[in-house]
C-alpha positions as CSV (number, residue, x, y, z in Angstrom):
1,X,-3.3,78.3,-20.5
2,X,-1.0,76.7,-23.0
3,X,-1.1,72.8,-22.6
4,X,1.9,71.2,-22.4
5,X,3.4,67.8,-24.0
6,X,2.8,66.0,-20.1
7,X,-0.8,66.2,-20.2
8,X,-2.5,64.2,-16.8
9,X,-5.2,61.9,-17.9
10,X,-8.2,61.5,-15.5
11,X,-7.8,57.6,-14.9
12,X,-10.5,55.9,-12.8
13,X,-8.8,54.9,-9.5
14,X,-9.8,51.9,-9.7
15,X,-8.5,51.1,-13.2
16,X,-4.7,50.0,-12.2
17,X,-5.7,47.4,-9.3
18,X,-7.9,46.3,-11.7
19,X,-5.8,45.8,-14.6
20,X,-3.2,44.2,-12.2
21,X,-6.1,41.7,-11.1
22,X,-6.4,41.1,-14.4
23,X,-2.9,40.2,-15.8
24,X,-2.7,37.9,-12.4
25,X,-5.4,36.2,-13.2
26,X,-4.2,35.3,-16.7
27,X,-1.1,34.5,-15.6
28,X,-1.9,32.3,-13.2
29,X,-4.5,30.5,-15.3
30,X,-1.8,29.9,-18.1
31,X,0.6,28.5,-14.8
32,X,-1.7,26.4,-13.9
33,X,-3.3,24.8,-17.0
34,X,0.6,24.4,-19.0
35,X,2.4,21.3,-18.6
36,X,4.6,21.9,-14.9
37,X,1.1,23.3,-13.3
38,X,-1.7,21.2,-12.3
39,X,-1.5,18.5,-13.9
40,X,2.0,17.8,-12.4
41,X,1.2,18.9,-9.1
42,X,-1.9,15.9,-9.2
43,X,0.9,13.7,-10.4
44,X,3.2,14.2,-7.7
45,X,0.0,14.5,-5.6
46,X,-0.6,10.8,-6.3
47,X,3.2,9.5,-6.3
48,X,3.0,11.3,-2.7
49,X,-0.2,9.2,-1.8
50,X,2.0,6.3,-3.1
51,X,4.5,6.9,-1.4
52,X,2.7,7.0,1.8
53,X,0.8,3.9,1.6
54,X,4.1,2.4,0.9
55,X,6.0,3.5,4.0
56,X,2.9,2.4,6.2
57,X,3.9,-1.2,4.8
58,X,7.0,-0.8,5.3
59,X,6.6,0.5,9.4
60,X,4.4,-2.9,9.8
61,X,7.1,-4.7,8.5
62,X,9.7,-3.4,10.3
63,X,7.1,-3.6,13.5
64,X,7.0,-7.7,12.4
65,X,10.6,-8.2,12.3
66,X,11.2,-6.4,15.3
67,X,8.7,-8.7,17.2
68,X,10.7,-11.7,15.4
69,X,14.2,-10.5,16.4
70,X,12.5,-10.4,19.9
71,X,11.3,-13.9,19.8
72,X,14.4,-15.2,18.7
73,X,16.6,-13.5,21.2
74,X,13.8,-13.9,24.4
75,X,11.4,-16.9,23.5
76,X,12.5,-20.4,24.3
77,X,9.5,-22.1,22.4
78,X,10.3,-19.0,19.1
79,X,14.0,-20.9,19.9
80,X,13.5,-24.3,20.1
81,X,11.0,-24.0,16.9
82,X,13.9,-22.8,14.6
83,X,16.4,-25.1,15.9
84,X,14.4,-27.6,14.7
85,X,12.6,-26.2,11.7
86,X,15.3,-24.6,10.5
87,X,18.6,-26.1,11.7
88,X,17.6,-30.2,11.9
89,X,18.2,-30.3,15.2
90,X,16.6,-32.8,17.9
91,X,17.0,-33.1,21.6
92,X,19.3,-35.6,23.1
93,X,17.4,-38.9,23.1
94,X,15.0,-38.1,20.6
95,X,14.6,-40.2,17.2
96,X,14.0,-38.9,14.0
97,X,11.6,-40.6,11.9
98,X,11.9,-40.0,7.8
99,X,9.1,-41.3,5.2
100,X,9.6,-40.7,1.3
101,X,6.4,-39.3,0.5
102,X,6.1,-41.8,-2.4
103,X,6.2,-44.6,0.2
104,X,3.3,-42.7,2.2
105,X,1.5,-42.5,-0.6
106,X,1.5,-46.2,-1.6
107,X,0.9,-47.4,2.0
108,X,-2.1,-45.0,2.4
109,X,-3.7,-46.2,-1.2
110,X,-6.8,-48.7,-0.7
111,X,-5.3,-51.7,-2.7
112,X,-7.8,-53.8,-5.3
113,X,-8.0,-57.3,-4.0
């Protein structure tokens, strides 16, 4: 028996899974350690987090206003209370009373008699 230039090689069978599992391994490791791997993904882990927190803010706020909007359009008293906090306004016969605070503050000083 001559042997011929295509010899087959006994390989383990084993051997090519193996050395698959191996090169994976590497090149996930390098993937995952290199600059766009894990420490970005922690990054945009974080801004996510963020990002989150943020928006849960933001729904209370918007929850807030929303109660405002229906004060204003439902609440006589929520009414009344801007039109005259807001907009100077009085009902009719009432009087409006203003004191310059450096008056107050003279009249309410004990004097030294």
């Amino acid at each position: 028996m001559v042997d011929s230039p295509m010899v087959e090689r006994d390989l383990p069978v084993w051997i090519v899974p193996f050395s698959i599992l191996v090169i994976a391994t590497i090149l996930f490791s390098v993937k995952i350690f290199e600059e766009d791997g894990l420490p970005r993904y922690r990054a945009l882990r974080a801004e996510r987090e963020t990002m989150e927190e943020r928006n849960a803010r933001l729904r209370a706020r918007v929850q807030e206003l929303r109660r405002e909007v229906r004060a204003l359009r439902e609440d006589p008293e929520t009414i009344e209370r801007v039109a005259r906090d807001e907009l100077g306004l009085i009902r009719r016969g009432e009087f409006v009373f203003q004191f310059d605070a450096r008056e107050i503050a003279t009249l309410t000083e004990p004097s030294i008699d």
